[in-house]
C-alpha positions in Angstrom: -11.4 11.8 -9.3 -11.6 14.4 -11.8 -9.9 16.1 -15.1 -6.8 17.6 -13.0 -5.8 14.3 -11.6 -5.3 12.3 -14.7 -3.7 15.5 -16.2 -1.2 15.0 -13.7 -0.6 11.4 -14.6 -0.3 12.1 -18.0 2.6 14.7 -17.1 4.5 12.2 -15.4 4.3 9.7 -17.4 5.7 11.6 -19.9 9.0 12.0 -18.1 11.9 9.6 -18.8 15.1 8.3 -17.0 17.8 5.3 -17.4 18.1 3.4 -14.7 16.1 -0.3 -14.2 13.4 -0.5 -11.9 14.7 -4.2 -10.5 12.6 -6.2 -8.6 9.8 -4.9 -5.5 10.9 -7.1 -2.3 8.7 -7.5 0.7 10.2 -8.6 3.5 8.6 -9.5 7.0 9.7 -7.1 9.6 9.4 -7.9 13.6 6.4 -6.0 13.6 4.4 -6.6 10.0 3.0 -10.5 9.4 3.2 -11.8 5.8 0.3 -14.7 5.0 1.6 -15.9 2.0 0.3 -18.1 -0.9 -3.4 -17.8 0.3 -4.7 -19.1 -3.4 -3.3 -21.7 -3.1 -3.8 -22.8 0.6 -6.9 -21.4 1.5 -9.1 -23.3 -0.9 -12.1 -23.6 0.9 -13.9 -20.6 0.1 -13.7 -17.0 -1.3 -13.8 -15.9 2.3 -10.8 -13.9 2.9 -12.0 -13.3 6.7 -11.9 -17.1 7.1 -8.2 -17.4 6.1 -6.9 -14.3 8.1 -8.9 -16.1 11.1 -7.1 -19.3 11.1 -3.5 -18.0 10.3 -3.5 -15.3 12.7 -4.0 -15.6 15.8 -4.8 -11.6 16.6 -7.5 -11.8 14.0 -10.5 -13.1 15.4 -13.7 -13.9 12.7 -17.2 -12.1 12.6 -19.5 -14.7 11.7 -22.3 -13.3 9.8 -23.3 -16.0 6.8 -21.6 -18.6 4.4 -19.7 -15.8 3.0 -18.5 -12.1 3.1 -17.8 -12.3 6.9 -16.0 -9.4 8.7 -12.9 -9.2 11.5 -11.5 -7.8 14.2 -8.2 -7.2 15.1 -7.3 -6.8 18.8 -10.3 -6.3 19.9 -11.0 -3.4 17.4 -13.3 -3.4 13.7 -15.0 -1.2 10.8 -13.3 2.0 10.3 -10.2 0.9 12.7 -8.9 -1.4 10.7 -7.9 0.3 7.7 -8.1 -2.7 4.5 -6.7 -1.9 1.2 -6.5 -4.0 -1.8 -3.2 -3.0 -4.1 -2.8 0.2 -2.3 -7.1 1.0 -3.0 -9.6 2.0 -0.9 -13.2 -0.3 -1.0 -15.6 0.6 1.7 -18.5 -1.2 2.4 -21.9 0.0 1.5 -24.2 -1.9 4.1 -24.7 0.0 7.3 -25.2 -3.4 8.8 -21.9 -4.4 7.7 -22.5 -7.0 5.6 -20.0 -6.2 2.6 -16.7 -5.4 4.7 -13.8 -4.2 2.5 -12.5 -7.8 2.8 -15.2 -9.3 1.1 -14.5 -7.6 -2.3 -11.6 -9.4 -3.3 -11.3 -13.3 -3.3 -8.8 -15.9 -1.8 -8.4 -17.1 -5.2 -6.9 -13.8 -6.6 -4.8 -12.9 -3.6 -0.5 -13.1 -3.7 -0.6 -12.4 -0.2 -1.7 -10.3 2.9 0.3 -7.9 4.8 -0.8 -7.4 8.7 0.4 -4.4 10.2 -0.7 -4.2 14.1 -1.0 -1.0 16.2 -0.8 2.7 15.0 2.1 2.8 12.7 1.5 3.1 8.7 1.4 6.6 8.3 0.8 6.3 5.1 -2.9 5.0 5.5 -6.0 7.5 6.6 -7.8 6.5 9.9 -5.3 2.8 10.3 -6.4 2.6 14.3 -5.9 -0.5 15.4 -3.5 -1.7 12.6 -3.7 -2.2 7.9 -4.2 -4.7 6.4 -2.5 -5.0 3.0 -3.9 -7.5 0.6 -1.9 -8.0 -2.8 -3.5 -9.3 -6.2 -2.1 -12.1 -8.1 1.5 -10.9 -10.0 1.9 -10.7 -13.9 3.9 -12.8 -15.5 6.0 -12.5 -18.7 6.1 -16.1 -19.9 2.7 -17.2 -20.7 1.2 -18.9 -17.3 -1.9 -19.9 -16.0 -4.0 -22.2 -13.5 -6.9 -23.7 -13.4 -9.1 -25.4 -10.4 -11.8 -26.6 -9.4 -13.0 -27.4 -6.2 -16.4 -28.9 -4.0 -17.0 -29.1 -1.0 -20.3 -30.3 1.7 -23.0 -28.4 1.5 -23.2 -28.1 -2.1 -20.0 -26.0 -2.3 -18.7 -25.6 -6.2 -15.9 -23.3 -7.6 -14.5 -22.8 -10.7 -11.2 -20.4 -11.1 -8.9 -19.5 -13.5 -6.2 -17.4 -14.0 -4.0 -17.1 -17.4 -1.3 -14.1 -17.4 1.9 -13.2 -20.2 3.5 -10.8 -22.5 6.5 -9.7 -23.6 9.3 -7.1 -22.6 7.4 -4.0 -22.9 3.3 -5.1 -21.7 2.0 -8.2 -19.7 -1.1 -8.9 -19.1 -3.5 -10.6 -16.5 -6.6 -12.1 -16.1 -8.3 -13.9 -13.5 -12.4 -15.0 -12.8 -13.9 -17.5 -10.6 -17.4 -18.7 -9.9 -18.7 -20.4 -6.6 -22.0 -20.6 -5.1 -22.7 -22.7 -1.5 -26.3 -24.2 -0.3 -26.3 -23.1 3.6 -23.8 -25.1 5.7 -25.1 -27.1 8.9 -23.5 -26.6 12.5 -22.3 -29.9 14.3 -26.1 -30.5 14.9 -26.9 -30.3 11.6 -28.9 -27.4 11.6 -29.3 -25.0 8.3 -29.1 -21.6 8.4 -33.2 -21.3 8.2 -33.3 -24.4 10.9 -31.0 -22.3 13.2 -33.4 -19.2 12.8 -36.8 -21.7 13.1 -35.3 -22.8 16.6 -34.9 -19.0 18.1 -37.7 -17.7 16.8 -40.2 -20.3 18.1 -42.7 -18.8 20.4 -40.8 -15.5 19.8 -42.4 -12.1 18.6 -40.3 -12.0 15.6 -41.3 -15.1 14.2 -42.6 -13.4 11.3 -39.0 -12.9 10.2 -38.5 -16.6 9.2 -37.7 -17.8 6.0 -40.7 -18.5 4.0 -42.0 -22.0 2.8 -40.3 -21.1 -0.8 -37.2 -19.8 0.3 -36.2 -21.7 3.6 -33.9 -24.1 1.5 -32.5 -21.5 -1.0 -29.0 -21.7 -1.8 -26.9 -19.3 0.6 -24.8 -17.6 -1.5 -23.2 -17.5 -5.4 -20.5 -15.2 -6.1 -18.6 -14.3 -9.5 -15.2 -12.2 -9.9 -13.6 -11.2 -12.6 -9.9 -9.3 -13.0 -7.7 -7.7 -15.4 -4.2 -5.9 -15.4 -2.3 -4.6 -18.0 1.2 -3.8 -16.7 3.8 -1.7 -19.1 7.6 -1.1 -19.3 7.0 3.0 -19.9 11.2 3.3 -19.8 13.9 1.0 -18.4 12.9 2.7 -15.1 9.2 3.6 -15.4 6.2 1.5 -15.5 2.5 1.7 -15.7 0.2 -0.5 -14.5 -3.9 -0.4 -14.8 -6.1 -3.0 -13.4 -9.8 -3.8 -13.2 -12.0 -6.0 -10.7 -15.7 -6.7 -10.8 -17.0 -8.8 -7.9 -21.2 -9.6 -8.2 -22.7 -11.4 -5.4 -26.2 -12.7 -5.4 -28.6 -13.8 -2.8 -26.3 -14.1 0.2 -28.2 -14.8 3.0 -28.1 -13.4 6.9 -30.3 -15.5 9.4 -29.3 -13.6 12.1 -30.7 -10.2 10.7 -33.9 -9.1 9.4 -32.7 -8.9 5.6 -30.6 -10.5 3.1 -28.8 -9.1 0.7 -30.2 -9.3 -2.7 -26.8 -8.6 -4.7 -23.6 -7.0 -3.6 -21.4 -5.7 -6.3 -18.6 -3.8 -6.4 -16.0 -2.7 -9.0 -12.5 -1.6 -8.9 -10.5 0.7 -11.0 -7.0 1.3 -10.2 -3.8 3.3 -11.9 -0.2 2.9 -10.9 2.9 4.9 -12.2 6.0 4.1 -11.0 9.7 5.7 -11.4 13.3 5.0 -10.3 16.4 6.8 -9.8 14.8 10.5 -12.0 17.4 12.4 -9.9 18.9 13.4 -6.4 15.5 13.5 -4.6 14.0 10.9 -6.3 15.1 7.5 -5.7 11.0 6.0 -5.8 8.4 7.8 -7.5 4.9 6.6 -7.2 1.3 7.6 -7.9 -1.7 6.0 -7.8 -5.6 6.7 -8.6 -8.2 4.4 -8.2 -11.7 4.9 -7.6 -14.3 1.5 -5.8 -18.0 1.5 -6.2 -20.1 -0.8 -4.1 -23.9 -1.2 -4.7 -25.5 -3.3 -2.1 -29.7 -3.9 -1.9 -30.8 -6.1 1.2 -34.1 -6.9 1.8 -37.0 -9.3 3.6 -37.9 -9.9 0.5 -37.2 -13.8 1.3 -38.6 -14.1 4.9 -42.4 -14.5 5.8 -42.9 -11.4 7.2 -43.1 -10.3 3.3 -46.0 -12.4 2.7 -47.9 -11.5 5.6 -47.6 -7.8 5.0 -48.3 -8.4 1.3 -45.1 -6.5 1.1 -41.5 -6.5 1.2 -38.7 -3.5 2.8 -36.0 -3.0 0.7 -32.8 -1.5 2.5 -30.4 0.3 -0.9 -27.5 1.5 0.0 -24.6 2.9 -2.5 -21.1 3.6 -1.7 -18.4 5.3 -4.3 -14.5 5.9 -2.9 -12.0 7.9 -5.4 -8.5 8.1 -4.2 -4.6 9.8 -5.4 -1.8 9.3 -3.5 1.8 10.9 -5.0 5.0 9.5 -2.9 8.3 9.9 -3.5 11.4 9.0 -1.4 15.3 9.3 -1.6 18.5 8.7 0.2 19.9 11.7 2.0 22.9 11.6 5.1 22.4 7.2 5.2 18.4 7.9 5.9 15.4 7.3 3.2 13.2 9.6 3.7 9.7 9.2 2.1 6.8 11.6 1.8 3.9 12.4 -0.2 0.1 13.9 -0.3 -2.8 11.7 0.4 -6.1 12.1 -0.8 -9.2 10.7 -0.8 -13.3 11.3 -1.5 -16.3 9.1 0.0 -20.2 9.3 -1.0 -22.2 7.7 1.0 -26.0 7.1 0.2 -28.9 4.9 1.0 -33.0 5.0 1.2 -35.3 2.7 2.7 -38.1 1.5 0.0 -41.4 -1.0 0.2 -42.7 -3.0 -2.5 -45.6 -4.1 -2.6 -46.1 -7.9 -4.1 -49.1 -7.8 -6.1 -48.3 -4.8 -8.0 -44.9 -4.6 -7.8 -45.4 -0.8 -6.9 -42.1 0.7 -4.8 -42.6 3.4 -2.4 -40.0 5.4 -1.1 -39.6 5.2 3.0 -37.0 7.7 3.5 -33.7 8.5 3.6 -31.0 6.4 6.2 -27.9 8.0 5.0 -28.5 10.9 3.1 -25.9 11.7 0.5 -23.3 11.9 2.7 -19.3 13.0 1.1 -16.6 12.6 3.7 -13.2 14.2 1.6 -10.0 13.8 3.1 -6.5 15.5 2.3 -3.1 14.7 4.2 0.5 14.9 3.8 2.8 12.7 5.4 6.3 11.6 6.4 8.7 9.2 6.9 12.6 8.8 7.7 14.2 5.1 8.2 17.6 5.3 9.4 20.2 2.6 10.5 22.5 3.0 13.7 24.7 0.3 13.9 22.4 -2.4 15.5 19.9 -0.2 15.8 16.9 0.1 13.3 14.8 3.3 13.5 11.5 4.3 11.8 9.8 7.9 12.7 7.0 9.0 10.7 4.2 11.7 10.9 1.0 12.5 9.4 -1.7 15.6 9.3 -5.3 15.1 7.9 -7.7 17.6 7.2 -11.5 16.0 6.8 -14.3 17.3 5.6 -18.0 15.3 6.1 -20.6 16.8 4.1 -24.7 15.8 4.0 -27.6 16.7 2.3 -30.0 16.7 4.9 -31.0 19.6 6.0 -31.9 18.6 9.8 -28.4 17.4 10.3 -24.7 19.5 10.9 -21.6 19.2 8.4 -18.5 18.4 10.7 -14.6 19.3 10.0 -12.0 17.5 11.9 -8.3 17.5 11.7 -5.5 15.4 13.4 -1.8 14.9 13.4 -0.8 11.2 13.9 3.0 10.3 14.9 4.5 7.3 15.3 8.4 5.8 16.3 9.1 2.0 16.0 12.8 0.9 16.8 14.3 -2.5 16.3 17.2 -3.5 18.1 19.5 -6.4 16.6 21.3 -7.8 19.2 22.7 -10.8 17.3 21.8 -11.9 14.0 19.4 -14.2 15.5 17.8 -11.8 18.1 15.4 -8.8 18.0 14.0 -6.7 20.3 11.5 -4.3 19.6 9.4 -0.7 21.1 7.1 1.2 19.1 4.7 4.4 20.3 2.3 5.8 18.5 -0.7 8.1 18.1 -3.1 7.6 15.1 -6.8 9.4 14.2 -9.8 8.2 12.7 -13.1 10.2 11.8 -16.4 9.0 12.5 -17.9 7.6 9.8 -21.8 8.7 8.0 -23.3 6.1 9.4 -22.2 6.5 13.0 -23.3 10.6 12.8 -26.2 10.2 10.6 -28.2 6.8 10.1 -31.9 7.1 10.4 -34.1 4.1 11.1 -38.0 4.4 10.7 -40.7 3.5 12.5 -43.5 2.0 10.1 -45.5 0.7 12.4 -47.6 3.8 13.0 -48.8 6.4 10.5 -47.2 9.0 10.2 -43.9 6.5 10.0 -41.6 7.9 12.4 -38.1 9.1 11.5 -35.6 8.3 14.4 -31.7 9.6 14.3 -29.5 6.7 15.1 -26.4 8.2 14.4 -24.5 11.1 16.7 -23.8 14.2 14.8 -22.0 15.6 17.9 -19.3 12.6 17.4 -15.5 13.5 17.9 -12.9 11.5 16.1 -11.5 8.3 18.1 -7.3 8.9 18.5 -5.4 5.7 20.0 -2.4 6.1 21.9 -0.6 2.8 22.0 2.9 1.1 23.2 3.7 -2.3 21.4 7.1 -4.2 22.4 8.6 -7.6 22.4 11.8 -9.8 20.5 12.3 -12.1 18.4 14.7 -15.3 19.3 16.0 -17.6 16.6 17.3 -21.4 17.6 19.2 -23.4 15.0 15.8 -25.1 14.1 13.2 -23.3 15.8 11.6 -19.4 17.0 10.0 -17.5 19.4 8.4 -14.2 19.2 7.0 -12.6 21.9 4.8 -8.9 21.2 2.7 -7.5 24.0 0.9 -3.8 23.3 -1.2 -1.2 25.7 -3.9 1.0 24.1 -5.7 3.8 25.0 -8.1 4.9 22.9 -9.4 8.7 23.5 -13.1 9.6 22.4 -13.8 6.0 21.4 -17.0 5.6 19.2 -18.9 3.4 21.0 -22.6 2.1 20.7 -25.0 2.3 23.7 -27.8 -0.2 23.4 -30.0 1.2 26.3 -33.9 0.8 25.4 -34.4 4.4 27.4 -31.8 5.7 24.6 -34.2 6.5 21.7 -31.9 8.1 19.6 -28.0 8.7 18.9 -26.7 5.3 19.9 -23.4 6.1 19.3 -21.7 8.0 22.2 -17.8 8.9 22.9 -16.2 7.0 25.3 -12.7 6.7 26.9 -11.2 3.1 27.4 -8.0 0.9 27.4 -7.5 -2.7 25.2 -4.0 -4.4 26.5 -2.9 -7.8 25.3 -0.4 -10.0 23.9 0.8 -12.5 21.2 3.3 -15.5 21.5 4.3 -17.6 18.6 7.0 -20.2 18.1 7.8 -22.7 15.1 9.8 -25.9 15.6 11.6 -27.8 13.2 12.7 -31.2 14.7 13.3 -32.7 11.0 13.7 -31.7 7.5 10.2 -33.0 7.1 8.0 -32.4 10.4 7.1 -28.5 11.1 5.2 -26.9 14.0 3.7 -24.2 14.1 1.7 -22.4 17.3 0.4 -18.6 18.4 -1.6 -17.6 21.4 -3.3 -14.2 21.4 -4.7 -12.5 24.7 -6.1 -9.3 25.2 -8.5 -7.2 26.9 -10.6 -4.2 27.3 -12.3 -1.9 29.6 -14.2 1.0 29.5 -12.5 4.3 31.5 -15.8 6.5 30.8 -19.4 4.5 31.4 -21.5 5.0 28.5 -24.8 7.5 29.5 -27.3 5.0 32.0 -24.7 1.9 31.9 -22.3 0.4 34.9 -20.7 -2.5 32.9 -16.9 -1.8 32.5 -16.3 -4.8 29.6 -15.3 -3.2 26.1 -17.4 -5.3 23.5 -16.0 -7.8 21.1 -12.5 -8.3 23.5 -12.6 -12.1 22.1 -11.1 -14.4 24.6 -7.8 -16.4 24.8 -7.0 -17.8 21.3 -4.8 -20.5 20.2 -4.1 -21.4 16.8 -1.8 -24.6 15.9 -0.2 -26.6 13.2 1.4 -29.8 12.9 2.9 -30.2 8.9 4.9 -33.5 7.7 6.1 -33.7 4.4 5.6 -37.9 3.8 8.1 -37.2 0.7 9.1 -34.5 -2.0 5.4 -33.5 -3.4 3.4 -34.2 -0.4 2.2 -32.9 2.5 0.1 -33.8 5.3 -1.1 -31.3 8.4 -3.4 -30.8 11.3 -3.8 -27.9 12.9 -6.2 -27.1 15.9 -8.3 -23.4 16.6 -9.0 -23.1 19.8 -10.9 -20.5 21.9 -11.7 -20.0 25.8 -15.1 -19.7 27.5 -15.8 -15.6 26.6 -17.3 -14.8 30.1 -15.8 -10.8 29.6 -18.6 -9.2 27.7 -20.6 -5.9 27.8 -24.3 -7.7 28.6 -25.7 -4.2 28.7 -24.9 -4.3 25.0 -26.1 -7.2 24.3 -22.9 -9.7 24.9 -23.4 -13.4 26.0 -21.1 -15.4 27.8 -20.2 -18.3 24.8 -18.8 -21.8 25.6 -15.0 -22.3 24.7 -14.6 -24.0 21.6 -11.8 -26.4 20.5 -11.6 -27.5 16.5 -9.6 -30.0 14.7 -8.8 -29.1 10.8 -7.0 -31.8 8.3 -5.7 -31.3 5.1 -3.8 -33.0 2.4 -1.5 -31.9 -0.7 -0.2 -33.9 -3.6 1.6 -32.4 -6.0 1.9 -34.3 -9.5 4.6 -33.7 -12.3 2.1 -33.2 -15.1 1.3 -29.6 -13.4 -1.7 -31.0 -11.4 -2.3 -30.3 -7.7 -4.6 -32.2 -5.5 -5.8 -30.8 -2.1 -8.3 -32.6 0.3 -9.3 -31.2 3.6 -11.6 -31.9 6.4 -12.4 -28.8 8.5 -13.8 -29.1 11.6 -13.1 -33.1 11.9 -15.2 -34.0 15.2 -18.2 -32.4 14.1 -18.2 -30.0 17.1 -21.3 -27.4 17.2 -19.8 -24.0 18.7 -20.1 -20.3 18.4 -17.3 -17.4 18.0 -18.9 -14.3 16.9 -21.0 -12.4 19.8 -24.0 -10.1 19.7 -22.8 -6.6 20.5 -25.5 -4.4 19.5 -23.9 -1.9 17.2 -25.0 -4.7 14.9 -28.9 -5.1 14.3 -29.0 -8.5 14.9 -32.7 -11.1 15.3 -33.9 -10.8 19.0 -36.7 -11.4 20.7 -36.4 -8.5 23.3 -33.8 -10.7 25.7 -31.0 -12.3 24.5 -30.1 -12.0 20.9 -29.6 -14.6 17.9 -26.3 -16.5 17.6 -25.0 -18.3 14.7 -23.0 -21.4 14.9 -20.1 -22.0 12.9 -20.0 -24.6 10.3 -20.1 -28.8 11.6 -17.9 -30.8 9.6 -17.1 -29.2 6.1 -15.3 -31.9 3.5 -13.6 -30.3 0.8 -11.4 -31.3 -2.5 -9.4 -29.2 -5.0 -7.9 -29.8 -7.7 -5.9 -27.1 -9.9 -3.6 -27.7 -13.1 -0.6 -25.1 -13.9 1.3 -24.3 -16.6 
């Protein structure tokens, strides 16, 4: 962030102390769910979204392309789900949300992913409707490695590799893969450029096809590359520095008006860590890190380019910088943990056109104009143990600046104190009940205060404010409870939670609504979760979780009667059937399933969407030369369906009545192969 903060992380790594750091353990608590060994299980794609969608059944998937698709978790996305990738912040740069925070780090890196639902990490600015976690491959000291390679229909290909080692005092990592995938057909076999052909006939936006030379282009290639150095400071201190680069080209969106030409981002992160330095200090850490995400989309590949002789390019540039110093000790039989959290966002973005016979690029205007949002919080935590009884209490205050350079638009301030209690009670060693309350803040974000679209259509081009500078930060007040029942070879879990969410940032699609889309509403998401595992035989598992939830506007939003909350995905049902046929093989089928979604906001664009029932196989053979083989059939019955609606906050193709829909993948044959050492 700047001089003073590495300063301070010179100073304390300076200091020294006696004791060994051990090992980190994560553990799965009744209310946090662990999705472990995704490199190795999810080897279909880099999509992180897609693995999160199909292990858990809260998590519902935003289709959007092959690639780099978003999520929701109950009910709630974009800045209420608060992401981080080994403790960093990466925000998106596309307004349109095509880069979410989960698409900056691939399945093939990833250790695993921590879920934490509802209001309750503290320790995280703006985490609404829950954090997700994600954890990068560990170092190793004995020299390792892996290497795959995998294809899959539609002209899927990835190559990966990781190789980490060292010695007593420095290990080191690194990691790199390379995919690219043509566009995948739905069940009717229909490509991405077929799919947007077959709305846009005898539509006013048929302009925004693919053209001629582009309508078969390949839909996406992606690159990432990772490094860590991790060092043994002290027997009880340790430093660890880590880069990522991700570069994505050419990923195409057929449901909006652009593609995105490249997406990169890169990640630089610092970690010190200390143990035992005295009476107050049982856990020392601090980390800075600083993302940058630089993300161009454009029509640049649809017809619309040709016919205008010229092409709109949308750039948009995101930086985050980030320090957070915790520290926590034992005092009276409770750990208490604290520590400052602090945080910078810049925010930029122009509209350009280019114009194809001279290649000459004119500047449109601003849409988000250098727009800094600097946060600074301290928070706290206390975790003590009363015989059965497990408590957690932990408070937060943020102070938040947002900060623009355009002059026709207002600074904002905001501050908040969030609060939450979670107890656990352990009424046998094999049952677990649970409550938890809590109250969490998030800001609005630039985009939602100050995005400006433009009219080019007339001369003068019209500038149009699409953001609300008058927005107030969204607080959720939320109840979650439920248990936790083991069986000598099975479980149940049972979590239900009530939400009401205060000043809600909503977006109001009405046409008479010409500017400020974004309103503050009141409204209420409820639902609940039951899973259960069954183990009939050391070699036959299953596995099954049903999510429900739903949502409803308290306040209307200005000119609209419809009380359904957008994006309250339907009943959801996600199960497994695993049989190990002996020692180093595996076989399972598991089945995603979704009701007819007849709840939507239609005002806001919403359409009632079929219910949808899929059947997934997959295969594992492990071989004693270090070779793994996995072969998997996703979406065996070659349905054509549809799980992502059209809520306008999104601008999505339409024609002026009902918007474009994109239809998941038909039947997607896949085959990996990886060799470890």
């Amino acid at each position: 962030m700047n001089k003073k903060i590495y300063l301070l992380a010179i100073c304390i790594v300076a200091l020294n102390a006696e004791t060994d750091l051990g090992t980190i353990e994560v553990s799965e608590r009744v209310n946090v769910k662990v999705v472990e060994n995704i490199s190795g299980e999810e080897v279909k794609s880099a999509d992180l979204a897609e693995a999160l969608n199909k292990n858990i059944p809260s998590i519902s998937l935003i289709r959007r392309s092959g690639i780099a698709n978003d999520i929701m978790l109950r009910g709630q996305k974009r800045d209420n789900i608060k992401v981080t990738i080994d403790g960093t912040v990466v925000c998106g740069a596309c307004v349109n949300r095509m880069d979410p925070p989960t698409s900056h780090v691939v399945t093939h890196a990833i250790e695993n992913v921590e879920v934490l639902e509802g209001p309750f990490d503290i320790e995280e600015f703006g985490s609404l409707s829950g954090s997700i976690k994600i954890k990068t491959k560990k170092l190793t000291e004995k020299f390792s490695g892996e290497f795959g390679i995998n294809a899959g229909s539609y002209g899927y290909q990835k190559f990966s590799t990781t190789l980490s080692g060292g010695n007593d005092f420095i290990k080191v990592l690194f990691s790199a893969s390379k995919e690219k995938g043509e566009q995948y057909e739905d069940g009717d076999g229909n490509t991405f450029s077929t799919q947007l052909s077959n709305y846009t006939t005898g539509t006013k936006v048929g302009g925004f096809n693919y053209s001629n030379t582009n309508k078969n282009m390949d839909a996406f290639e992606k690159t990432m590359y990772m490094g860590k150095i991790f060092i043994d400071i002290t027997e009880n201190q340790e430093l660890k520095l880590s880069y990522t680069a991700n570069r994505s080209e050419n990923v195409l969106y057929p449901s909006s008006k652009m593609d995105a030409i490249w997406d990169d981002s890169d990640i630089m992160n610092l970690e010190y860590s200390a143990k035992n330095l005295g009476a107050y200090s049982k856990n020392l850490h601090l980390q800075i890190y600083n993302s940058e995400v630089d993300h161009p989309m454009s029509t640049e590949y649809r017809q619309v380019a040709l016919s205008k002789g010229a092409f709109m390019t949308h750039h948009l540039t995101t930086e985050m910088s980030g320090l957070k110093l915790k520290n926590s000790f034992d005092l009276w039989d409770t750990t208490i943990t604290y520590g400052l959290d602090a945080s910078k966002r810049n925010w930029d973005g122009k509209y350009t056109s280019t114009n194809l016979t001279t290649n000459m690029v004119k500047t449109i205007g601003q849409s988000i104009d250098d727009v800094d949002t600097e946060n600074r919080a301290f928070f706290m935590k206390f975790e003590k143990n009363f015989g059965k009884m497990d408590i957690e209490v932990g408070t937060r205050y943020d102070d938040t600046t947002i900060e623009t350079a355009s002059n026709s638009e207002k600074d904002r301030e905001f501050d908040s104190v969030s609060g939450s209690i979670f107890t656990t009670y352990n009424a046998d060693k094999d049952t677990k009940y649970f409550f938890g309350i809590g109250k969490s803040s998030r800001v609005p974000d630039a985009r939602e205060l100050y995005n400006v679209r433009y009219n080019t259509t007339v001369k003068p081009v019209v500038r149009i404010l699409n953001g609300n500078p008058d927005l107030e930060q969204t607080t959720n007040y939320e109840i979650d409870l439920g248990f936790e029942k083991k069986f000598e070879n099975s479980k149940v879990k049972f979590k239900a939670f009530y939400s009401k969410l205060e000043d809600y940032i909503y977006y109001n699609g009405n046409p008479s609504i010409k500017k400020n889309n974004f309103e503050n509403i009141d409204a209420t998401i409820y639902g609940a979760e039951l899973s259960t595992s069954y183990m009939p035989t050391d070699d036959l598992y299953f596995d099954i979780g049903i999510s429900y939830k739903k949502g409803e506007k308290d306040t209307l939003t200005t000119g609209q009667s419809d009380t359904d909350l957008a994006e309250i995905t339907p009943l959801k049902l996600n199960a497994s059937v695993t049989y190990d046929y002996d020692e180093d093989g595996e076989i399972e089928l598991s089945f995603v399933a979704g009701s007819r979604w007849d709840s939507v906001d239609e005002e806001n664009g919403e359409q009632t969407l079929a219910g949808y029932g899929i059947v997934n196989f997959k295969t594992t053979r492990e071989f004693d030369n270090g070779m793994k083989m996995t072969i998997g059939i996703d979406n065996l019955l070659d349905k054509t369906y549809t799980t992502t609606n059209t809520y306008k906050d999104l601008i999505l193709m339409t024609d002026g009545s009902d918007t474009m829909l994109i239809n998941e993948p038909g039947r997607y044959i896949y085959a990996n192969m990886k060799y470890t050492f």
